[in-house]
C-alpha positions in Angstrom: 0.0 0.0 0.0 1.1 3.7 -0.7 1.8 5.2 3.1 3.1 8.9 3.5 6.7 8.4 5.9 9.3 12.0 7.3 12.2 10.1 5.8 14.5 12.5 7.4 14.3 16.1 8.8 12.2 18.1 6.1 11.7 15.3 3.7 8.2 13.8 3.1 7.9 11.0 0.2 5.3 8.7 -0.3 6.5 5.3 -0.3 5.1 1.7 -0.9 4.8 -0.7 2.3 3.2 -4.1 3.1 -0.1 -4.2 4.7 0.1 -4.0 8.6 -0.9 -7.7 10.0 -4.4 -8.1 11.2 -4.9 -9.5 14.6 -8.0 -11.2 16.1 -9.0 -7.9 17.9 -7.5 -5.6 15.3 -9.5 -3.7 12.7 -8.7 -2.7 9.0 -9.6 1.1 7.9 -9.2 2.1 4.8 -8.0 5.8 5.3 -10.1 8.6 3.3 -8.7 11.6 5.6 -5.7 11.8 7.8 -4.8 15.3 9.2 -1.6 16.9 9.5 -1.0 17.7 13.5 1.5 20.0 14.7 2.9 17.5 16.9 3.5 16.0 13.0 5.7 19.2 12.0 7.7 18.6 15.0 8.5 15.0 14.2 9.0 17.1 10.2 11.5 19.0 11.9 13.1 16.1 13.9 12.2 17.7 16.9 9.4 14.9 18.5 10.5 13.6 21.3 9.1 9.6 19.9 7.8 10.3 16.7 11.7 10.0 15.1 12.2 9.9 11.4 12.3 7.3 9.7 8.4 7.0 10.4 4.8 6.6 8.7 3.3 10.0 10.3 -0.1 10.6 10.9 -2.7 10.1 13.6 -5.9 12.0 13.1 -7.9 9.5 10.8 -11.4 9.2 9.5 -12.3 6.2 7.5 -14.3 3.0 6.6 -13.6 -0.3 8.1 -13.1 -3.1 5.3 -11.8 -6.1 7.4 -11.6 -7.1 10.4 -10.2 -9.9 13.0 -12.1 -12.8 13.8 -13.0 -11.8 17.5 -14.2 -8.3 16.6 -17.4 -7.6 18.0 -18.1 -3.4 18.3 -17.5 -2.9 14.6 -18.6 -4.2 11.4 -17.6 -4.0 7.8 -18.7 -0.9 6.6 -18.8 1.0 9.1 -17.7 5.0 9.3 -15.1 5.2 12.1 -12.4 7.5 13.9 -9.6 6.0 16.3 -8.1 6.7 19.7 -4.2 6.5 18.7 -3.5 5.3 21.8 -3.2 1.7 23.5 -2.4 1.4 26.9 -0.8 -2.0 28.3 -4.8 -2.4 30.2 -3.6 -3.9 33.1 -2.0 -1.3 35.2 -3.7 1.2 37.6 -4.1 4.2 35.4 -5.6 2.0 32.5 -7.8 0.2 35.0 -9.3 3.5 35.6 -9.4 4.8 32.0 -6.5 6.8 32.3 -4.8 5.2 29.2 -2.5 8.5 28.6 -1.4 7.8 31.8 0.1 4.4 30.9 3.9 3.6 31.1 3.5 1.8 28.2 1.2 3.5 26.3 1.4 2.8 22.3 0.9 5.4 19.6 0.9 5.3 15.9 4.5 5.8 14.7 6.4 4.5 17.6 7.5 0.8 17.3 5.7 -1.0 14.5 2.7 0.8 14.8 2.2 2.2 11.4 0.6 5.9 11.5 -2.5 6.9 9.8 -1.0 8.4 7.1 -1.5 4.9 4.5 -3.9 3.8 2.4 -5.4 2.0 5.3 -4.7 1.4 8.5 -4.2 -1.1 11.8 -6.2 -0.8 15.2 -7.3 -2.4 18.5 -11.1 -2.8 18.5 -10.8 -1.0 21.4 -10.2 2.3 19.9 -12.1 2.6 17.4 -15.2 4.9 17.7 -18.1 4.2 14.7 -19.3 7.8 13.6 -22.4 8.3 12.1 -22.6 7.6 8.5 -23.8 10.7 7.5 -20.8 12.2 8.8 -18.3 14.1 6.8 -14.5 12.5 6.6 -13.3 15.7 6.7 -15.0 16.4 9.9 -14.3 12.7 11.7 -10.8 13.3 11.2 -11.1 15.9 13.5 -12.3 13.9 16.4 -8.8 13.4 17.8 -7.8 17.1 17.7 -11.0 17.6 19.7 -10.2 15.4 21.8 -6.8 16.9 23.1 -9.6 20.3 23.1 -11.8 18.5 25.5 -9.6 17.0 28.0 -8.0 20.6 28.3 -10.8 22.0 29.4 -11.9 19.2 31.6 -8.3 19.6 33.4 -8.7 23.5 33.4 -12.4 22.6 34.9 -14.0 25.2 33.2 -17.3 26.6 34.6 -20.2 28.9 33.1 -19.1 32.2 33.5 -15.6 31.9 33.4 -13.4 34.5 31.8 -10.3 32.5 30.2 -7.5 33.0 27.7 -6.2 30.8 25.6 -2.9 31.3 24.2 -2.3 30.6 20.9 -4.5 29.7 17.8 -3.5 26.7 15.9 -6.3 24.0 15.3 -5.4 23.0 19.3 -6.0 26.2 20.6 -9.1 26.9 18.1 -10.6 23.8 18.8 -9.9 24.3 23.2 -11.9 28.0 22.2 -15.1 26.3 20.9 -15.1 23.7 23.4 -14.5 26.6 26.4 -17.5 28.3 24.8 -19.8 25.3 25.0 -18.6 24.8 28.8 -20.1 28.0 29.6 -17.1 30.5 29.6 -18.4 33.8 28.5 -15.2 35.5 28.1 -12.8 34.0 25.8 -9.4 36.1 25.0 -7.0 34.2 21.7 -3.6 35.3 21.4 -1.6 34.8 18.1 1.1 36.5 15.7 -1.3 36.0 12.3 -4.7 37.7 11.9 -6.0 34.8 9.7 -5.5 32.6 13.0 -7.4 35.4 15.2 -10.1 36.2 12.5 -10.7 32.6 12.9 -10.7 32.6 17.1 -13.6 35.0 16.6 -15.7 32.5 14.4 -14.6 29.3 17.1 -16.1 31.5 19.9 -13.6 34.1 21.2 -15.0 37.2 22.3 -11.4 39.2 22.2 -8.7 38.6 20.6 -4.9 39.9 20.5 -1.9 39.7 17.6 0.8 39.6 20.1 3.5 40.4 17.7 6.1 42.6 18.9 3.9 43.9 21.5 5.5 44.0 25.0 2.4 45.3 26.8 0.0 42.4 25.5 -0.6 41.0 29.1 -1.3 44.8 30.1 -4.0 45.2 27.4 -5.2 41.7 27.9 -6.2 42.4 31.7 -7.6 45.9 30.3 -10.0 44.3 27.7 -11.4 41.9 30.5 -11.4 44.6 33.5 -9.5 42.5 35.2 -7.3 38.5 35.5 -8.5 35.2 33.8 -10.4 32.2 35.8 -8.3 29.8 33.8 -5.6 30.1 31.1 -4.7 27.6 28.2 -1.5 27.5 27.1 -1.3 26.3 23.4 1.9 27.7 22.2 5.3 26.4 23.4 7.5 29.4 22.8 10.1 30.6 25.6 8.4 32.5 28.7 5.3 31.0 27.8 4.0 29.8 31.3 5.2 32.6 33.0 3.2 34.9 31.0 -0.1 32.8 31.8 0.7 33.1 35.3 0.2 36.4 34.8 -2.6 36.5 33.4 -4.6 34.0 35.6 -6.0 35.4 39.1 -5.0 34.5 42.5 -6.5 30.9 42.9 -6.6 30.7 39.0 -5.6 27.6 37.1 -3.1 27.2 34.4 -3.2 24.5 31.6 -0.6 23.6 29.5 -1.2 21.6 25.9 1.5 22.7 23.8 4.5 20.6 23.4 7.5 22.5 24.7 11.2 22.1 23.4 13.9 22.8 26.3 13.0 24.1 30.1 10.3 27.0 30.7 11.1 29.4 33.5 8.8 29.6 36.6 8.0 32.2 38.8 7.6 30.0 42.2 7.0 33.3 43.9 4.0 33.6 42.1 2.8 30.5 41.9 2.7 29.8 45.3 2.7 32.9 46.9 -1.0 33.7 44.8 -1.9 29.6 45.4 -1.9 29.6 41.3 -2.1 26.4 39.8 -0.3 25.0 37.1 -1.7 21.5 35.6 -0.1 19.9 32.5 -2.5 17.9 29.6 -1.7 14.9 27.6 -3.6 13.6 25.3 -7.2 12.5 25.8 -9.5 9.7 27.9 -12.3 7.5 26.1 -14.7 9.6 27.7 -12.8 12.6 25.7 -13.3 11.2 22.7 -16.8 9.6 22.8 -17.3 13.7 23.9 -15.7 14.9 20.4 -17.9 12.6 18.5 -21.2 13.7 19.6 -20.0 17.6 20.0 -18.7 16.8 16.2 -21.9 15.0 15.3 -24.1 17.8 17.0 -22.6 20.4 14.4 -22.0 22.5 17.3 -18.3 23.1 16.1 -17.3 25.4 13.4 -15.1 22.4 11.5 -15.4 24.5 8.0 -13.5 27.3 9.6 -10.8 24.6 11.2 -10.2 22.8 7.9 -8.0 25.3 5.8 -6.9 22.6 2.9 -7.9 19.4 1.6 -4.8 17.5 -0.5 -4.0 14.4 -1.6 -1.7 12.0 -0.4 0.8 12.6 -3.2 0.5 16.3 -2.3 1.5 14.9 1.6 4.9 17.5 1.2 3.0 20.5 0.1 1.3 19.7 2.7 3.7 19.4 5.1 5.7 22.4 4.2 2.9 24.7 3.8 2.1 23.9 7.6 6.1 24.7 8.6 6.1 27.9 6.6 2.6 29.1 7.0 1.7 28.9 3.1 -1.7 30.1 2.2 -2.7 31.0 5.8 -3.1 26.8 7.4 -4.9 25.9 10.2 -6.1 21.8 9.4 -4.6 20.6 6.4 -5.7 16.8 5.6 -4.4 14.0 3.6 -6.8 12.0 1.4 -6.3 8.5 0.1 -9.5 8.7 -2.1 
């Protein structure tokens, strides 16, 4: 089958690989769209921390199951489905409880010999595999993972109705955390980002203020200004230098901090602040099942703006437009996704 693999550092190529074995519990998708995360330019750049070329990228997926292993019961042939790309070793404590991103030995597409969802099709548990409803877009199931990460961050950041909160930064992550926010209940939503396009977008997600931050030193001055005041909770979507410290900032005395981003290197802290204000700083990974089954119905609701998300729609042989377009900003990208029609 014809699988997009990061070959090395800034080199995409679509290449030619044998199916993945199917297991008795394992289901066969045939891929029809696989987005492009920005944990995905990371691993471009040779910068993610597991995700190491050379690899078969990809884990966002929307497709249609066309095999499956003999003890299969939760799906059939046919079928519309998204995955969880995660399996946890389900015997521990933390995946006793659900907790699989909590596992030690958690499994995600592209580590090991876990193919990513990049391929013409692709290779999971039963488990994982959520059945969407089959008059449901590909180009919005593939979102369901994205959403997911949006929904656990604002189950961690225990967001209430009437909560002012900033999130900062406006990639799909951050978009996605905005329109979830909103549906919590917070009524006050500040987006932070260096492009316009991303902003303009924050708005139609849900935002209620927004900011270009770019070589502005007073943002966090005018932030406060805009509300009348600090942030309930602050999500932290961006992983640039002085990041966290800046959210501190923002959030009130007794306020909660969440971080999503992936960060490269250390991040200052200001302990002073943190404990002398009883701030609180919680860190977010991934997604639960109850996260996911949670995207699917806000997805299948049509509650989220998913035509604003989606920027570009390519196909697999396009993978390195793709890819770089993301990297460079090209054409103003938010969700660009990978079909294998």
């Amino acid at each position: 089958m014809k699988a997009v693999m990061i070959d090395r550092p800034y080199s995409v190529v679509v290449t030619d690989v044998s199916n993945a074995p199917l297991g008795d519990h394992d289901v066969r998708i045939q891929v029809k769209a696989a987005g492009i995360c920005g944990s995905d330019i990371h691993a471009y750049k040779g910068l993610h921390p597991f995700r190491q070329p050379p690899v078969i990228i990809g884990h966002e997926i929307s497709g249609e199951v066309v095999e499956h292993g003999r003890l299969v019961t939760r799906v059939k042939v046919g079928d519309k489905v998204t995955v969880e790309p995660q399996v946890g070793c389900g015997k521990c404590e933390h995946c006793l409880q659900g907790e699989t991103n909590y596992c030690d030995h958690r499994q995600a597409p592209g580590i090991g010999n876990w193919y990513g969802t990049m391929a013409e099709n692709f290779v999971a548990h039963e488990d994982v595999v959520f059945v969407l409803p089959p008059n449901m877009d590909h180009k919005v199931g593939a979102l369901s993972e994205p959403l997911a990460v949006g929904v656990h961050a604002i189950r961690q950041a225990d967001i209430q109705i009437g909560d002012k909160v900033a999130v900062l930064g406006s990639g799909p992550i951050g978009l996605l955390a905005v329109a979830v926010a909103k549906e919590a209940g917070a009524t006050t939503i500040l987006s932070t980002d260096v492009f316009d396009y991303c902003l303009d977008t924050a708005t139609t997600m849900g935002a209620t203020h927004t900011i270009n931050i770019s070589g502005k030193d007073n943002w966090l001055d005018k932030a406060r200004e805009m509300i009348g005041g600090s942030f309930d909770k602050v999500l932290v979507a961006i992983g640039v230098p002085g990041i966290v410290n800046q959210a501190l900032s923002l959030v009130k005395k007794g306020g909660r901090v969440v971080t999503i981003a992936m960060f490269h290197g250390e991040q200052s802290l200001d302990i002073m602040q943190l404990q002398g204000q009883e701030k609180e700083l919680v860190g977010c990974f991934c997604y639960t099942r109850e996260d996911t089954i949670t995207a699917v119905d806000l997805l299948a609701s049509g509650r989220i703006p998913t035509d604003a998300i989606v920027t570009h729609v390519l196909p697999y042989t396009q993978a390195a437009d793709g890819f770089r377009m993301m990297e460079k900003k090209e054409d103003n990208p938010l969700k660009i996704l990978v079909t294998f029609d």
